[in-house]
GUVOKE-832600 format. One record per atom (N, C-alpha, C): residue in one letter; x negated, y negated, z negated. Coordinates in steps of 0.05 Angstrom, whole numbers, padded with zeros to 5 digits, always signed. Atoms other than C-alpha are relative to their C-alpha. Layout:
% residues N
AXYZ
...
//
This chain:
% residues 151
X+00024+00004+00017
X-00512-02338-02053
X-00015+00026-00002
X+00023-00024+00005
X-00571-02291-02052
X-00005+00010-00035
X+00000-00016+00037
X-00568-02242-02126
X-00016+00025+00002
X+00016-00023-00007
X-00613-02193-02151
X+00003+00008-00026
X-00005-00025+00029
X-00610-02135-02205
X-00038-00004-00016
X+00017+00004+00021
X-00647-02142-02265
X-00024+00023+00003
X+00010-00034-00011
X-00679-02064-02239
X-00023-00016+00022
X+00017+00010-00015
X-00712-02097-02181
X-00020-00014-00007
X+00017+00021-00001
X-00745-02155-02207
X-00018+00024-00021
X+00023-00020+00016
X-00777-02102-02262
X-00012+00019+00019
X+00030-00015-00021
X-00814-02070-02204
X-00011-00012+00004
X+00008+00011-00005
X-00841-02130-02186
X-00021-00010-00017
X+00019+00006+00017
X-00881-02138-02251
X-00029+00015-00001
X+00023-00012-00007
X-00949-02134-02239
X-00015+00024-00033
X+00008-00030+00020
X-00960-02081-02306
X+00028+00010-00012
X-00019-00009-00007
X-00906-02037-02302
X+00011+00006-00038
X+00002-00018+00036
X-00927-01999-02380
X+00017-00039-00018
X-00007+00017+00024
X-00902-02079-02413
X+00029-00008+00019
X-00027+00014-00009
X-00826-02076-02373
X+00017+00004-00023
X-00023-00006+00032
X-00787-02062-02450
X-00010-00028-00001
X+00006+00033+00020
X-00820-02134-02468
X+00015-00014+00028
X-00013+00013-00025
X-00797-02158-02401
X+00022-00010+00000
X-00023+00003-00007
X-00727-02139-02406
X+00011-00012-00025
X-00011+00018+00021
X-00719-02161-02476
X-00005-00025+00006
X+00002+00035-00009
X-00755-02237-02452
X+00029-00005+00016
X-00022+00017-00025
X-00704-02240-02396
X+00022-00002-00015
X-00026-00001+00013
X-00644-02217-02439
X+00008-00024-00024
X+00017+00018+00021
X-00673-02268-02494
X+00011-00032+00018
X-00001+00022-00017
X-00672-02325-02434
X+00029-00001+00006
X-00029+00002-00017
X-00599-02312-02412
X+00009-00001-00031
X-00020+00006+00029
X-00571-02310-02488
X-00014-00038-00009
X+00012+00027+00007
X-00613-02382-02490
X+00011-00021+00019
X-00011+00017-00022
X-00581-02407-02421
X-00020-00006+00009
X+00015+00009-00011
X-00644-02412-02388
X+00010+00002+00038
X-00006+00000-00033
X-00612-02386-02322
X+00027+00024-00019
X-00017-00011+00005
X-00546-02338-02317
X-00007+00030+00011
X+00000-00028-00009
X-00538-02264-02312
X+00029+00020-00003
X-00020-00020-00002
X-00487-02213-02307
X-00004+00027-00011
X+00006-00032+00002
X-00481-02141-02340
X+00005+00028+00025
X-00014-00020-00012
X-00469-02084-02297
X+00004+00026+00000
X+00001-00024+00013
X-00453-02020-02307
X-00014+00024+00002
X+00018-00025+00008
X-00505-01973-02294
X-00020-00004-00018
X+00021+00002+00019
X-00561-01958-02333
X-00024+00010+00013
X+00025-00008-00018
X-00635-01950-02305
X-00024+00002-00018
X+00015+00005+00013
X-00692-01929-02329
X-00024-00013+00001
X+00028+00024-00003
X-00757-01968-02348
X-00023+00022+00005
X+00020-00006-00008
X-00819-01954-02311
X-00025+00016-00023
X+00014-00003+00019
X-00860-01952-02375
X+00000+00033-00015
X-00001-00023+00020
X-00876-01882-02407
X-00009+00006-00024
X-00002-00005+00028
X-00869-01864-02482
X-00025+00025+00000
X+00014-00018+00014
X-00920-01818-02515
X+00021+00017-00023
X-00016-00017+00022
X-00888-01770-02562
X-00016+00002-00025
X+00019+00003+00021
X-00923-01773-02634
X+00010+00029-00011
X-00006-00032+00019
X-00940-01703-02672
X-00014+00016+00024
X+00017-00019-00023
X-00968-01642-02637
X+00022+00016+00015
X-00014-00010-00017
X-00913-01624-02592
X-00020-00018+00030
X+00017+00017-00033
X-00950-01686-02536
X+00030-00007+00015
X-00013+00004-00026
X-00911-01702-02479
X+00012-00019+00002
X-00016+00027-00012
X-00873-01762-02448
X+00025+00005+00002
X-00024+00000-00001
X-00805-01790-02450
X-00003-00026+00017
X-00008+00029-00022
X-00776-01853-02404
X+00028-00010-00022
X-00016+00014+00004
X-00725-01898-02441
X+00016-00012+00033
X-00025+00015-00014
X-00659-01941-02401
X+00005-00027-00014
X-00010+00031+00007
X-00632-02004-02403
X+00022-00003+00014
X-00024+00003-00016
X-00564-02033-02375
X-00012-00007+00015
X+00009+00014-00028
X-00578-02063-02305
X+00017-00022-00008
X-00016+00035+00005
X-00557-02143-02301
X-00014-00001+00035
X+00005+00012-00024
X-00546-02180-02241
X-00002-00036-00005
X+00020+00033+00005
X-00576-02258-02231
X+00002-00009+00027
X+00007+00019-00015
X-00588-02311-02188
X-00024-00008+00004
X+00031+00008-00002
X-00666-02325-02174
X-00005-00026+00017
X+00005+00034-00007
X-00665-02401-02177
X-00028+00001-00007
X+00029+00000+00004
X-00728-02436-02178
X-00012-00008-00024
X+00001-00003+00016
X-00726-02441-02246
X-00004+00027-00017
X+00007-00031+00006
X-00729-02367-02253
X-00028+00010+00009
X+00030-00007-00013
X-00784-02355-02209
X-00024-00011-00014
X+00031+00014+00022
X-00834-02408-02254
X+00003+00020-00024
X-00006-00009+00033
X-00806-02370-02316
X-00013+00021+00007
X+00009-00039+00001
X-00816-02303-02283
X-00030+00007+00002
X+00026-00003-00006
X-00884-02317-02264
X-00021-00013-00018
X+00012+00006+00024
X-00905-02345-02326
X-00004+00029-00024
X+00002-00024+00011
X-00883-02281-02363
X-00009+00018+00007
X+00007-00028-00012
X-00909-02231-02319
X-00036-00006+00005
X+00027+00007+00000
X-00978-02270-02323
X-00007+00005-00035
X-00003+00001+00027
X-00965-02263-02402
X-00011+00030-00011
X+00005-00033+00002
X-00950-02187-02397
X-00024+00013+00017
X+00016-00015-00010
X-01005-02182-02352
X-00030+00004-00017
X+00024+00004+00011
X-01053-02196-02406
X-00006+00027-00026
X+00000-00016+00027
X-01070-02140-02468
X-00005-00015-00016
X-00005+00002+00023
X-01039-02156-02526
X-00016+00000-00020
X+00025-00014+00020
X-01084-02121-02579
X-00026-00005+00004
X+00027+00001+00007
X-01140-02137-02605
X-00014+00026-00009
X+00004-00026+00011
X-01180-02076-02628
X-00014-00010-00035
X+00001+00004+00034
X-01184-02082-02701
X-00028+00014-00014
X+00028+00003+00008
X-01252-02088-02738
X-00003+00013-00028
X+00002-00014+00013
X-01270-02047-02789
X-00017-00010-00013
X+00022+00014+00020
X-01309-02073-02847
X-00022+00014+00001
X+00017-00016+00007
X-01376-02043-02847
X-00030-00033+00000
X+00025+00007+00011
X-01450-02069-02861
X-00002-00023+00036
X+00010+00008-00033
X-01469-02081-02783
X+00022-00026+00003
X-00010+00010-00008
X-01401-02119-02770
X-00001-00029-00012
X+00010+00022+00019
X-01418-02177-02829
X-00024-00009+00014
X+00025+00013-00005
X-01490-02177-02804
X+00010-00018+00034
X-00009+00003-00036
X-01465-02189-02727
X+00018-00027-00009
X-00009+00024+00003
X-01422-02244-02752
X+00024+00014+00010
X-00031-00008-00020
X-01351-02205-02720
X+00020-00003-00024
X-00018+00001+00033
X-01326-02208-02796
X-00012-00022-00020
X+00013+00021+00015
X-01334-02266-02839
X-00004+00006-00037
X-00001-00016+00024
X-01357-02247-02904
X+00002-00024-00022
X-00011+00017+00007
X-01335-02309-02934
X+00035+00011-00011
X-00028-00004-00006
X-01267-02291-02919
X+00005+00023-00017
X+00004-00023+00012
X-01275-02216-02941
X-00009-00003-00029
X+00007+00005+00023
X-01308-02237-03005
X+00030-00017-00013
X-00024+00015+00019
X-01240-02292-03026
X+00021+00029+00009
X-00024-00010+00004
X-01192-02236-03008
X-00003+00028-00011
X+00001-00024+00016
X-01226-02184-03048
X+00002-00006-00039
X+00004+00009+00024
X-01237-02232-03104
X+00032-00010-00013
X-00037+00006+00013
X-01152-02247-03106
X+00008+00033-00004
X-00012-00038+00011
X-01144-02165-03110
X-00009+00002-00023
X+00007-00003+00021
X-01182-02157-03162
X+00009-00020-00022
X-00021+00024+00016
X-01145-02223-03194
X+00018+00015-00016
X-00022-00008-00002
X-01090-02195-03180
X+00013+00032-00021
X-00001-00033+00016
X-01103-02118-03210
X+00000-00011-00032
X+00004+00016+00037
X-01126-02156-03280
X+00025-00014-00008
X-00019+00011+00011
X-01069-02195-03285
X+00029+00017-00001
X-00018-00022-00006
X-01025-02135-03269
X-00009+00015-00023
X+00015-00019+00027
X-01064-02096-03324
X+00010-00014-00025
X+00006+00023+00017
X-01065-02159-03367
X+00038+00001-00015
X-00025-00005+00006
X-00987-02157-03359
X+00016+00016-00010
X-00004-00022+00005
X-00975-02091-03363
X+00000+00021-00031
X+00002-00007+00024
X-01006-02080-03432
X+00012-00014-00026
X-00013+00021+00025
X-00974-02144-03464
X+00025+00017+00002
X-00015-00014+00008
X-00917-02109-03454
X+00012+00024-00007
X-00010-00024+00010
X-00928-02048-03472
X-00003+00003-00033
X+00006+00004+00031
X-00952-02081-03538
X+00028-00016-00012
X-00021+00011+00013
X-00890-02120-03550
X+00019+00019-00007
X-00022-00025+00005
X-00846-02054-03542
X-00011+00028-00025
X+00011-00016+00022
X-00895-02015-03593
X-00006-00014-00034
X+00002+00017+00020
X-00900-02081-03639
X+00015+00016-00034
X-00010+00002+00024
X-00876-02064-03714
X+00005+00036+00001
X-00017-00028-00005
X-00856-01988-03692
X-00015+00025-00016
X+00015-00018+00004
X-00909-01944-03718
X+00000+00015+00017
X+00004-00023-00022
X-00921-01907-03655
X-00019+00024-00012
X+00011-00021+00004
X-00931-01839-03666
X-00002+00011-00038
X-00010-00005+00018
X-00932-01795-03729
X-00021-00010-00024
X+00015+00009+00018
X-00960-01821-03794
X-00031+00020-00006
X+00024-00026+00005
X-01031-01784-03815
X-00002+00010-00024
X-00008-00016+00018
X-01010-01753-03877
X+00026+00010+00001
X-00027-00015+00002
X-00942-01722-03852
X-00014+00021+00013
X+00008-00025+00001
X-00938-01655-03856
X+00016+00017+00023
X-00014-00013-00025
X-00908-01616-03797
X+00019+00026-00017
//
């Protein structure tokens, strides 16, 4: 029977930077029984390169175990479903509330208006809460010193 290492088929993915999501799908598919795999004992690393965060900069490369498989034709629809998946960007670029982006319609100010109007709910009734009980714990006590005691 023709077998191939889990190493190989991650070259084959047409964007190399999403093979960590890759190898977790596949590993994901074989703990589900979608097809079988094998561990083996080296370890290889993934194509994809890390950024380093902070002002040092520079790149690192992560590993993974290597697995060995069978590439039925059940694998091949799977594989080529995911690798059409990973070939797509993820992220959206995230919209920033301003004047222009309401007028343009990219932000619904509908939307922006009910989830500013539950914050502010929300702060009042946090306030609202906050003072009932700081009035139940000062209730009867005379907080603070009478205004004719004498020091």
């Amino acid at each position: 029977m023709d077998y191939r290492k889990l190493s190989e088929q991650v070259e084959q993915l047409s964007n190399p930077q999403r093979s960590d999501i890759f190898v977790r799908e596949f590993r994901t598919a074989v703990r589900e029984g979608m097809f079988d795999a094998a561990d083996l004992p080296e370890r290889v690393a993934y194509p994809k390169v890390y950024s380093r965060r902070g002002g040092e900069g520079g790149t690192y490369n992560k590993d993974y175990k290597d697995m060995i498989f069978a590439p039925t034709a059940d694998f091949e629809a799977w594989f080529s479903g995911i690798n059409e998946q990973l070939e797509q960007n993820k992220r959206k670029p995230r919209l920033k509330p301003s004047f222009d982006a309401y007028v343009k319609g990219d932000l619904s100010f509908e939307e922006a208006a009910q989830r500013t109007r539950e914050r502010m709910q929300a702060s009042q009734a946090k306030g609202q809460k906050l003072g009932a009980g700081r009035a139940k714990a000062t209730a009867g006590k005379g907080v603070g010193r009478p205004k004719n005691a004498k020091r």
